[in-house]
C-alpha positions as CSV (number, residue, x, y, z in Angstrom):
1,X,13.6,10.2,11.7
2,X,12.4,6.7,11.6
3,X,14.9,4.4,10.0
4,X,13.2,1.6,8.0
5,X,15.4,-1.9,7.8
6,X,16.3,-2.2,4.1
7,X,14.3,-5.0,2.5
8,X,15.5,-8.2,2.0
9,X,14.9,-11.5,0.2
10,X,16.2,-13.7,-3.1
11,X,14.9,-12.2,-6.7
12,X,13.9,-15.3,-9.6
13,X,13.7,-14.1,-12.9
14,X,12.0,-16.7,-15.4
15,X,11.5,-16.7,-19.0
16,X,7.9,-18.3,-18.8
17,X,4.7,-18.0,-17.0
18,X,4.3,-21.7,-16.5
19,X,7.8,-21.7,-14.8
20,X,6.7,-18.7,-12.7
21,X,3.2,-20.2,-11.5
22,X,5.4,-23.3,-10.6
23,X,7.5,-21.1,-8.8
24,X,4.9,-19.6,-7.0
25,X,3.4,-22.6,-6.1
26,X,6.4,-23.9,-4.7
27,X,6.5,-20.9,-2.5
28,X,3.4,-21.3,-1.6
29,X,3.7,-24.5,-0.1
30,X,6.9,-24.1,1.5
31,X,5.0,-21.2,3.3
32,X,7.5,-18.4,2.1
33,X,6.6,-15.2,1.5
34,X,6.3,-13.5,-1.6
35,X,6.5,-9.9,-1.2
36,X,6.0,-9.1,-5.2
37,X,5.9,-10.2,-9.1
38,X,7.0,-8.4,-12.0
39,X,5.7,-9.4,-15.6
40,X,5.6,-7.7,-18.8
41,X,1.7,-8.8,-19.0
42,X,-1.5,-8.9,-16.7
43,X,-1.4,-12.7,-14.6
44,X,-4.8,-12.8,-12.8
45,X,-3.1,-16.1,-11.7
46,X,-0.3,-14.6,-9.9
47,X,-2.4,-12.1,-7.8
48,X,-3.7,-14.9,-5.1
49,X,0.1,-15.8,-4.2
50,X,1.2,-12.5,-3.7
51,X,0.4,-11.5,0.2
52,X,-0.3,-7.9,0.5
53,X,-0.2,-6.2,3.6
54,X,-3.0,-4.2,5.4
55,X,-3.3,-0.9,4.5
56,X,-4.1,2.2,6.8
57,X,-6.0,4.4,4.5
58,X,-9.7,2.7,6.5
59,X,-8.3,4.0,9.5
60,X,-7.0,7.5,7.8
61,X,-10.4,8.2,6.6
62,X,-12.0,7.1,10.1
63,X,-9.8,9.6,11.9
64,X,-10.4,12.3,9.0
65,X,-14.2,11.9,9.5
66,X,-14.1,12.1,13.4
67,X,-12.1,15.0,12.9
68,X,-14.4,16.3,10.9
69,X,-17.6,15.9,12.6
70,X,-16.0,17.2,15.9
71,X,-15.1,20.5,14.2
72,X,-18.1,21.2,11.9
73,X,-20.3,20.8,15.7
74,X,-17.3,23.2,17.5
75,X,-17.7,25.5,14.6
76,X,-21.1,25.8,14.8
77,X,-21.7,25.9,18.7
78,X,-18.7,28.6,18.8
79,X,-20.3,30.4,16.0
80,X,-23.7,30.3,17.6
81,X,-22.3,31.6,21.2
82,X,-20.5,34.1,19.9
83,X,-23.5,35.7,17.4
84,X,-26.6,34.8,19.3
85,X,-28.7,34.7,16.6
86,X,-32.4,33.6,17.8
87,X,-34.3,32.5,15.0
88,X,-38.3,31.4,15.0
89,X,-37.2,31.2,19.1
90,X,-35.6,28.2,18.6
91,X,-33.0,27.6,21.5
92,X,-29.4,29.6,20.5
93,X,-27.2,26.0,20.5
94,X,-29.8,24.1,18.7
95,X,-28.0,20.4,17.6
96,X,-30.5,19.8,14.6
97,X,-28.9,22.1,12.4
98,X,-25.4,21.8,13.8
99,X,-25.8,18.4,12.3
100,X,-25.8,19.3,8.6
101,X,-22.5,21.0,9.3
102,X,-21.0,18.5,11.1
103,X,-21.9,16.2,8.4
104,X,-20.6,18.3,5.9
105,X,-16.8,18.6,7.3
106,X,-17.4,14.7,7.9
107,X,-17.5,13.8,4.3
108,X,-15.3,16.8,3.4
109,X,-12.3,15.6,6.1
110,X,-12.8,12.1,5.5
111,X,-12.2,12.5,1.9
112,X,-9.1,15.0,2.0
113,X,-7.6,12.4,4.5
114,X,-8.0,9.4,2.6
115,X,-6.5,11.6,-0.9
116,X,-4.1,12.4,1.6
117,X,-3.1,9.2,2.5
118,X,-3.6,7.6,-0.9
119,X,-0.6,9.3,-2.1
120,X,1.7,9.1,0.9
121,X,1.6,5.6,0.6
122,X,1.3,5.2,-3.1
123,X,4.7,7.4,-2.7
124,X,3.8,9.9,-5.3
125,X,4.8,11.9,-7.3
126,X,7.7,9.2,-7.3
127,X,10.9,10.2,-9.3
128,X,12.3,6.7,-8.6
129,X,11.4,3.5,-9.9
130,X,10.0,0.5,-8.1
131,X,12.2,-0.9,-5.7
132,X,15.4,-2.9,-5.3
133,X,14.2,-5.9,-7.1
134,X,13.2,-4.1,-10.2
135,X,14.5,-4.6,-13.1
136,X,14.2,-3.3,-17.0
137,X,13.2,-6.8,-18.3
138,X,10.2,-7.6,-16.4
139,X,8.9,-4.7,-18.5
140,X,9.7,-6.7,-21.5
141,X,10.1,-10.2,-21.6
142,X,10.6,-11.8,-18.1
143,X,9.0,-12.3,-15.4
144,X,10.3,-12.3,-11.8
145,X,9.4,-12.8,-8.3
146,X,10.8,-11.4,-4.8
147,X,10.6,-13.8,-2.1
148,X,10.7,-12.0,1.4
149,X,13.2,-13.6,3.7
150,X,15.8,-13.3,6.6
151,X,19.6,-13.6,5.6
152,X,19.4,-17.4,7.0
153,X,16.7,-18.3,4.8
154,X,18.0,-17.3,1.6
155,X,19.8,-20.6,0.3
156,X,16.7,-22.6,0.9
157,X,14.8,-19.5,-1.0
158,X,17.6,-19.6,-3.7
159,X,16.9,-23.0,-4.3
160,X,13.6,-23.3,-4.5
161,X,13.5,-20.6,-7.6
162,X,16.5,-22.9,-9.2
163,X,14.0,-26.1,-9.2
164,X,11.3,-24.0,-10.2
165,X,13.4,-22.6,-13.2
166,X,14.8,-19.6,-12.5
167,X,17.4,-18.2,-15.5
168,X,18.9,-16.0,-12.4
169,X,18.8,-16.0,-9.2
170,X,19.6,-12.5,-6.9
171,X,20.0,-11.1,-3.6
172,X,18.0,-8.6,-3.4
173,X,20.1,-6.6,-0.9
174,X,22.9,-6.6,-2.5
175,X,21.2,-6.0,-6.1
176,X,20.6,-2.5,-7.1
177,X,18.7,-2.1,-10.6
178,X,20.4,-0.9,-13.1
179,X,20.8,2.8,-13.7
180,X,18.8,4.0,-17.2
């Protein structure tokens, strides 16, 4: 089993949304990551600072729908050599119609794998709650942000959320939210 590096990085929490879009700004151009934000409320603001990563559900589905197609056509040559059905004397492995089934399982793979895949990496059903950074009051009055960095980087990361106005400022590593 694959071992995944636990994540990293320096939690701000803030009080208000102009401190946090300062905040975000200033990570912004000091060219630090933000890896997420937590606030009580919808910020359509905070969405273009927040760098997501790539997801693999495209690629999922491709591979779903490839699958597909190349076993709706194998089902339906196999079915026709084994039954030899000769129909208006049309040929016995006759591609035209093979097609609708290949399209068929196309659709029907490609759509199973990308359900498939939507909730492996959504993580559900999820009995745990976000993440390390977490925590209960960014679900009522604060707002927070989790800057991704090395173990190096941390003070300058610390820092910046401090001149921004940060109310607290956290490891992330070390922080574990608090149990309900």
């Amino acid at each position: 089993m694959m071992r995944r590096t636990p994540p990293r990085g320096v939690l701000g929490v803030f009080e208000h949304t102009d401190q946090l879009l300062a905040a975000l700004r200033a990570t912004q151009k000091a060219r630090m990551t933000v890896r997420d934000v937590y606030s009580p409320v919808p910020l359509e603001q905070a969405r273009d600072f927040v760098t997501p990563g790539r997801s693999p559900v495209r690629f999922v589905t491709f591979v779903g729908a490839v699958t597909g197609l190349v076993s709706g056509l194998a089902l339906a040559f196999m079915t026709s050599d084994v039954w030899h059905l000769v129909v208006g004397g049309k040929p016995v492995n006759s591609i035209v119609p093979f097609l609708v089934v290949g399209f068929e399982l196309t659709i029907l793979f490609g759509a199973l794998a990308t359900l498939v895949a939507l909730l492996v990496l959504a993580r559900l059903p999820s009995v745990a709650f976000p993440g390390p950074a977490y925590r209960e009051q960014f679900s009522l009055d604060r707002f927070g942000v989790w800057i991704d960095c090395a173990a190096g980087d941390e003070r300058a990361a610390s820092d910046l959320l401090r001149q921004a106005g940060a109310s607290d400022v956290q490891r992330v590593a070390d922080a574990a939210p608090e149990a309900a």
